[in-house]
MARKE-468295 format. One line per 8 residues: their letters; for each residue x, y, z of C-alpha. Coordinates in steps of 0.05 Angstrom, whole numbers, plus 5000, padded with zeros to 4 digits. Layout:
BEGIN
a> X/Y/Z; ...
This chain:
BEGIN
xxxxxxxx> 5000/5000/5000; 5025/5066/4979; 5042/5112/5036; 4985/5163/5051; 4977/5232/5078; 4953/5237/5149; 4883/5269/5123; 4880/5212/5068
xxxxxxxx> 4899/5158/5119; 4836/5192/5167; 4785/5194/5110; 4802/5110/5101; 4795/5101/5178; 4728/5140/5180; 4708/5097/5113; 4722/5036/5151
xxxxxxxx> 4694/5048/5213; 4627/5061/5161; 4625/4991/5159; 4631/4969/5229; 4576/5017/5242; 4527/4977/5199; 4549/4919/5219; 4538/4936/5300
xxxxxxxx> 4479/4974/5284; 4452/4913/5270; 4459/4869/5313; 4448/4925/5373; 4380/4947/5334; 4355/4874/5316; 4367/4855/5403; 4308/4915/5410
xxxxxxxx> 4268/4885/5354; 4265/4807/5388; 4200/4829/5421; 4158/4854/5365; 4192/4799/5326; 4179/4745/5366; 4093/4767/5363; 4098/4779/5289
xxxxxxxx> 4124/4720/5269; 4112/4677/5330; 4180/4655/5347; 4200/4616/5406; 4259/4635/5458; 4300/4584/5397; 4276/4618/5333; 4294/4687/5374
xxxxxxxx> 4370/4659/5383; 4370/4642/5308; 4350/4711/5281; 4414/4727/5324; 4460/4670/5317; 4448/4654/5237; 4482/4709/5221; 4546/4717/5274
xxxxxxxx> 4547/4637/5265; 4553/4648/5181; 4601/4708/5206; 4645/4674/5241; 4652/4610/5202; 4677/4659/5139; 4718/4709/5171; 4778/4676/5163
xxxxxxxx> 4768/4653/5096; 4753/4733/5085; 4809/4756/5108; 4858/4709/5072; 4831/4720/5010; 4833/4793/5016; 4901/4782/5025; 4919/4740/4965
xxxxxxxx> 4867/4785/4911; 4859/4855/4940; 4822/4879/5007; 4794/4934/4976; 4756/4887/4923; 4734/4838/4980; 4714/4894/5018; 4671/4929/4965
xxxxxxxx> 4645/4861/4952; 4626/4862/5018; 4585/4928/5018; 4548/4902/4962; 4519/4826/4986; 4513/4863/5059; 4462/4913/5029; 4424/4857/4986
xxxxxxxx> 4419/4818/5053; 4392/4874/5101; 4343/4891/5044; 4315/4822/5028; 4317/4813/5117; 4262/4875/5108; 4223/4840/5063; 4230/4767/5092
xxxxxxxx> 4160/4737/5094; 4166/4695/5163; 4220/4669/5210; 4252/4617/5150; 4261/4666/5105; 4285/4713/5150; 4344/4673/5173; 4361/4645/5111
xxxxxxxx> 4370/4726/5088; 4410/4736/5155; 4465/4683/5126; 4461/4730/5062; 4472/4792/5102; 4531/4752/5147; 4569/4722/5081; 4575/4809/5059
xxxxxxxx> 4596/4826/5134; 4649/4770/5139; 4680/4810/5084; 4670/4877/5117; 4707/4873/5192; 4775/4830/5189; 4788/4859/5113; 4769/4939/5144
xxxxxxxx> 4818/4920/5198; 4877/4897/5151; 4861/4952/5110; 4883/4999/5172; 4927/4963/5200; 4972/4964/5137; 4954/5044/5134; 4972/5062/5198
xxxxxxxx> 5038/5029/5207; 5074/5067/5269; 5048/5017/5335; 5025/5085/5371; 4989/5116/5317; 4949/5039/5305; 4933/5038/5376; 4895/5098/5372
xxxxxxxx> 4866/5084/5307; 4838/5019/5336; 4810/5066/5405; 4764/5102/5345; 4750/5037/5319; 4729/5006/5387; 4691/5077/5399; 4644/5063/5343
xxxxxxxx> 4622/5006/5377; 4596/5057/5425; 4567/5098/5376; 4522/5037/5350; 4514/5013/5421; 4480/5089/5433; 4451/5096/5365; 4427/5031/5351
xxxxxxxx> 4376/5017/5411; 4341/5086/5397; 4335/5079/5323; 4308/5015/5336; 4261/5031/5380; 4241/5093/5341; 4234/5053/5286; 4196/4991/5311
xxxxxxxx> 4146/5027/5346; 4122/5079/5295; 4144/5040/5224; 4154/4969/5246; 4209/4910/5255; 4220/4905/5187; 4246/4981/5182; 4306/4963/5224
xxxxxxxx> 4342/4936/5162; 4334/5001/5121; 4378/5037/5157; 4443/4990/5131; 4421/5019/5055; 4445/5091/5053; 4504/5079/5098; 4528/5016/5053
xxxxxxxx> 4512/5055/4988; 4549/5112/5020; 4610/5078/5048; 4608/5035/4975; 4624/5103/4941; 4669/5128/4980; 4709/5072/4986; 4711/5072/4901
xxxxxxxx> 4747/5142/4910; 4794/5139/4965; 4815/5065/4997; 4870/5047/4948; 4879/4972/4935; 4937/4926/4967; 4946/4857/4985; 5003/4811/5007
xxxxxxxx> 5059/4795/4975; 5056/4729/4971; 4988/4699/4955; 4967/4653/5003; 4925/4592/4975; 4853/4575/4985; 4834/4522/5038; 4776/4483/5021
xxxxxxxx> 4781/4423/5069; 4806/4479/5139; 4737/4525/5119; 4701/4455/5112; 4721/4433/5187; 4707/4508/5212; 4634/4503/5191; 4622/4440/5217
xxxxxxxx> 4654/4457/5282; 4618/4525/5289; 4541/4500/5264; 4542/4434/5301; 4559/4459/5361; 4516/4523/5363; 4459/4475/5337; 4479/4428/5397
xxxxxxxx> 4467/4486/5449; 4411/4517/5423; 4370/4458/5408; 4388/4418/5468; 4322/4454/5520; 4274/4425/5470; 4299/4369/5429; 4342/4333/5487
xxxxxxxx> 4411/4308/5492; 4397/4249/5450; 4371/4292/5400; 4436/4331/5397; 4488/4285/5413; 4501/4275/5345; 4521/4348/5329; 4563/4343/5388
xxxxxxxx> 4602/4294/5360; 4612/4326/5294; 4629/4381/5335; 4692/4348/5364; 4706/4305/5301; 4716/4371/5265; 4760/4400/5327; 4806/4343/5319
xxxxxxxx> 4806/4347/5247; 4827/4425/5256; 4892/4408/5313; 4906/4343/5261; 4903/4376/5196; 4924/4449/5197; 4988/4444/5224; 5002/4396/5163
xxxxxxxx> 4985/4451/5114; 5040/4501/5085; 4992/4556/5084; 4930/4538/5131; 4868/4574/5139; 4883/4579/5210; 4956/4583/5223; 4959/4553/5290
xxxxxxxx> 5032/4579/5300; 5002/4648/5319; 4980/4614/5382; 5048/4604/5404; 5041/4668/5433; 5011/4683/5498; 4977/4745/5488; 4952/4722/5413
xxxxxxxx> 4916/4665/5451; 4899/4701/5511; 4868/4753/5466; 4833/4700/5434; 4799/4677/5489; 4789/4742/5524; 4753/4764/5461; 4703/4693/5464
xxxxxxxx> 4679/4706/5537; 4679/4784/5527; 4637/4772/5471; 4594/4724/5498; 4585/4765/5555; 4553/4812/5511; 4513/4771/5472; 4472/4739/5521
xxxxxxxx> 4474/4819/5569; 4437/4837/5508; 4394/4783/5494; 4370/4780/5575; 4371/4850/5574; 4325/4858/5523; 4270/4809/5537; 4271/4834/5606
xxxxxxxx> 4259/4903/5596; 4201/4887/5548; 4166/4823/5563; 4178/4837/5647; 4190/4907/5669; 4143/4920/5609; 4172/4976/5573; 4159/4989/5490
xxxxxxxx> 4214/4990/5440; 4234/5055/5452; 4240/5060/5529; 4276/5000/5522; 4325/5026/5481; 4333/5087/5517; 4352/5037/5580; 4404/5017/5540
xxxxxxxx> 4447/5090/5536; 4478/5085/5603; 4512/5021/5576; 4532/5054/5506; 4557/5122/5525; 4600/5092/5573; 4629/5041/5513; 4634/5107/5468
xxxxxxxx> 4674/5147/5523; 4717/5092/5544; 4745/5056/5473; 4791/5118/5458; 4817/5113/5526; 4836/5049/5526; 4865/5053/5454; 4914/5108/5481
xxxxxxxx> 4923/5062/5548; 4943/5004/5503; 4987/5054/5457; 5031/5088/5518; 5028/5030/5571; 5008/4961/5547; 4947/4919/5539; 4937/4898/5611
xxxxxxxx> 4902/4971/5644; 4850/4965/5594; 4837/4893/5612; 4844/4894/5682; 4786/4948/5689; 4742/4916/5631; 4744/4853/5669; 4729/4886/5739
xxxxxxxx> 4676/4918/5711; 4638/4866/5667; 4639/4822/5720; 4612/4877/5777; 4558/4888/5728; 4537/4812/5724; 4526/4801/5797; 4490/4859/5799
xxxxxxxx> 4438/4832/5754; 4454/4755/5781; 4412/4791/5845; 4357/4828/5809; 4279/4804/5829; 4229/4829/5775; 4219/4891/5804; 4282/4928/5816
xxxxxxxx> 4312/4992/5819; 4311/5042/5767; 4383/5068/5801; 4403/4993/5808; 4397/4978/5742; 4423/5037/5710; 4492/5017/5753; 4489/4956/5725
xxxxxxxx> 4479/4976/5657; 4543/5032/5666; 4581/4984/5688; 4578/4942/5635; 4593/4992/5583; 4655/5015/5619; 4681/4944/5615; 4660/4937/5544
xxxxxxxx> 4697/5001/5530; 4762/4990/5561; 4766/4906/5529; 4757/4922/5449; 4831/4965/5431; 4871/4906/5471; 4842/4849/5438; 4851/4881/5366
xxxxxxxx> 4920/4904/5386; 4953/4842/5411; 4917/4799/5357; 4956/4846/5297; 5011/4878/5340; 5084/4833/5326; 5050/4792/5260; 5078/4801/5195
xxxxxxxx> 5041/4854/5150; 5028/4803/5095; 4991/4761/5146; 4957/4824/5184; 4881/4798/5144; 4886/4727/5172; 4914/4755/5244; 4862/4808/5250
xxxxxxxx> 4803/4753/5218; 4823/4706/5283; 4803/4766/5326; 4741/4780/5295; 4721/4705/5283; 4733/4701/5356; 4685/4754/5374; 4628/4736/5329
xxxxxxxx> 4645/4659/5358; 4641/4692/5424; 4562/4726/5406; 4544/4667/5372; 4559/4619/5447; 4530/4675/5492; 4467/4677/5452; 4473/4596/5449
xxxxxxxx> 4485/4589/5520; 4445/4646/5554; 4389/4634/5506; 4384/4553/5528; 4397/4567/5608; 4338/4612/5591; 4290/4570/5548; 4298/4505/5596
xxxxxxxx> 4273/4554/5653; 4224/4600/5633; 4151/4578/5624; 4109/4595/5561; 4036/4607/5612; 4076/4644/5662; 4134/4682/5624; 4129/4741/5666
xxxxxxxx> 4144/4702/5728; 4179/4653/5716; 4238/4695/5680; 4273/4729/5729; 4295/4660/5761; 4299/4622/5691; 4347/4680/5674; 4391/4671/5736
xxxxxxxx> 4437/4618/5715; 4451/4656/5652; 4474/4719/5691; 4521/4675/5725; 4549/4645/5668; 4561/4720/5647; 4591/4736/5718; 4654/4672/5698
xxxxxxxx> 4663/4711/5629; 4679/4770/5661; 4729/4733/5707; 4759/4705/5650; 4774/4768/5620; 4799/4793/5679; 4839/4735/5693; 4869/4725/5634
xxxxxxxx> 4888/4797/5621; 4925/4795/5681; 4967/4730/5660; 4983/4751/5592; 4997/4807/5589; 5060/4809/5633; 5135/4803/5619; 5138/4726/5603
xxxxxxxx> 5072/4729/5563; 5110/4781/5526; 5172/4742/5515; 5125/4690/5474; 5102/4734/5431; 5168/4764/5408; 5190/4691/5398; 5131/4675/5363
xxxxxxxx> 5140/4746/5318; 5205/4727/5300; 5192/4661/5283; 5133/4687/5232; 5179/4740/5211; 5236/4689/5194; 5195/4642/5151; 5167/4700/5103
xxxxxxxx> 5231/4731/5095; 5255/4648/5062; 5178/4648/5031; 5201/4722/4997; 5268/4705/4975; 5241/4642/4943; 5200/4682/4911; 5250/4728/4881
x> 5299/4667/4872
């Protein structure tokens, strides 16, 4: 990639962070939608975690592949690409005539956003070059998260009470269109040097692995564990086939070599139970402001600002935290507060506090905040540039794998609890378990952030870097051989 002015390399970052904003809008908009959803088209507490979970299950399964192959033929042509089947999907989701259709069109919409995140974070890693400079870059990323955390729930609401569900999905149309043009004009086009090939049989396993095991934990409340045992299996036959086969391959989908180092897996997992953790926070969250507390689309949404301005104040912060002292500030606090916030609600009876909750919420967003610029940073921070779209795809699969489980997880606690004649009562303490599960993602984020991020955590991942570096220096001058 040619070197850019600072204003040029700006106007790519804000064109970028265009697509993570449609892409967060919608899952933050679609959480406020469940309700009106679920009476429309009358979906169960399952078909609600598939409207969800079709799409960041299709998302992660493809987000490697994505970012590879913007590597080997261009990420500004995967990433147009991407614009374009995004915008088909969240226009045929508006017109979807019942729950099917509706999550068949979600796969459509995830297959353009796998193309969107992990290639719009290669595309700025390899612009913004100097490590400072890319951890503040990454805060503004992280910050729109906060934006679409704010902006999503009230749009939604707006929308679903005075147009309708279906309106949610119009909103993706101008901004797509918009960011499709400008990207035309001003991203210029770069890729690795050395192509990397496809791998068929890797994205085979990854699928398997990812849909048999979300199918597993969703289905299991109503189908039973016979039922599902044998998507479990498939589950851990594909696992297997993953550790067996990959390491075999010259140029893997996942190159499991990147896990040599402590914070790359570390990140990794933080990002799974971070993300989870917000998945199934905004899944309970949702049905329990509308279908308990009893709130419209709206209100509900507006319950959900004291989470998102938080997120939106906190992301730059922690990208110039990461960029002066280190990843392990930002995770510390994220971690204290995600879990503060899910024993707060662990305790909540049907009616409770307006001021309770609204602590709850706050603290959540503050830990949501703080955990997004270290994850992204220590997943792309030491890799090799040509490899930057398959590094920062690992991230991102890992944080749509991470929604996918929390909406899995939360979603089945929930449905093998909750009963259909007494909803109302009957949620609070079906709901319990799930809060809990969200209070040992926290932990693990806090945890984990703690143990690697210190000095021999850091060690690993200079060894790992060099290793990396050392084997595409031989792959280049083979090349030029």
């Amino acid at each position: 990639m040619p070197e850019l002015s600072h204003r040029r390399r700006q106007l790519v970052l804000a064109i970028c962070c265009m697509s993570l904003l449609i892409v967060s809008l919608d899952v933050t908009i679609l959480n406020v939608a469940l309700p009106a959803m679920q009476t429309d088209l009358h979906a169960s507490t399952s078909g609600l975690q598939w409207t969800i979970d079709a799409y960041t299950l299709v998302l992660a399964s493809l987000l490697m592949l994505a970012g590879s192959t913007a590597d080997r033929i261009g990420r500004k042509r995967v990433f147009i690409a991407g614009l374009v089947v995004f915008s088909l999907g969240s226009l045929l989701c508006s017109l979807a005539p019942d729950l099917d259709a509706l999550i068949w069109f979600r796969m459509i919409q995830a297959v353009g956003g796998s193309m969107l995140n992990p290639v719009a974070m290669s595309i700025i890693t390899n612009t913004f070059t100097e490590p400072r400079e890319r951890a503040r870059a990454i805060g503004v990323w992280g910050a729109v998260v906060g934006i679409s955390m704010a902006a999503g729930p009230l749009i939604g609401g707006l929308l679903v009470d005075s147009v309708g569900w279906r309106s949610i999905f119009w909103i993706n149309l101008p901004v797509g269109l918009a960011a499709l043009l400008l990207t035309l004009k001003f991203i210029p086009e770069s890729r690795a040097p050395k192509a990397r090939r496809a791998d068929p049989v890797g994205q085979l396993m990854v699928i398997a692995l990812f849909g048999s095991l979300t199918y597993a934990i969703i289905e299991a409340p109503s189908s039973g564990f016979t039922s599902i045992l044998p998507f479990a299996i498939l589950a851990l036959a594909a696992l297997a086939g993953l550790l067996w086969y990959e390491p075999r391959r010259d140029e893997p989908l996942i190159d499991l070599r990147f896990f040599r180092s402590a914070p790359f897996s570390g990140a990794t997992v933080i990002a799974i139970s971070a993300f989870s953790a917000l998945g199934g926070f905004l899944f309970l969250s949702t049905l329990y402001l509308q279908n308990v507390v009893g709130l419209d689309a709206l209100h509900a949404g507006l319950w959900m600002l004291p989470m998102a301005v938080p997120t939106f104040l906190c992301a730059p912060i922690s990208g110039r935290l990461v960029g002066s002292h280190g990843p392990r500030i930002s995770l510390l606090i994220a971690g204290t507060a995600m879990t503060a916030s899910a024993v707060l609600f662990a305790g909540f009876e049907a009616e409770t506090s307006g001021v309770s909750r609204f602590i709850g919420y706050a603290l959540f967003g503050i830990g949501f905040g703080f955990v997004n610029a270290p994850i992204t940073n220590t997943a792309v921070s030491g890799m090799p540039r040509a490899q930057a779209g398959v590094a920062a795809a690992v991230a991102s699969t890992s944080r749509q794998l991470g929604q996918t489980l929390g909406v899995a997880v939360v979603g089945a606690v929930l449905a093998s609890g909750v009963v259909a004649s007494s909803y109302k009562e009957t949620f609070v303490s079906a709901a319990r378990p799930g809060w809990w599960i969200l209070v040992a993602c926290g932990l693990a984020v806090l945890v984990l952030g703690a143990v690697t991020s210190g000095v021999w955590a850091r060690r690993t991942a200079d060894r790992t870097a060099e290793r990396l570096q050392s084997v595409e220096v031989r792959e280049a001058a083979g090349i030029n051989a």
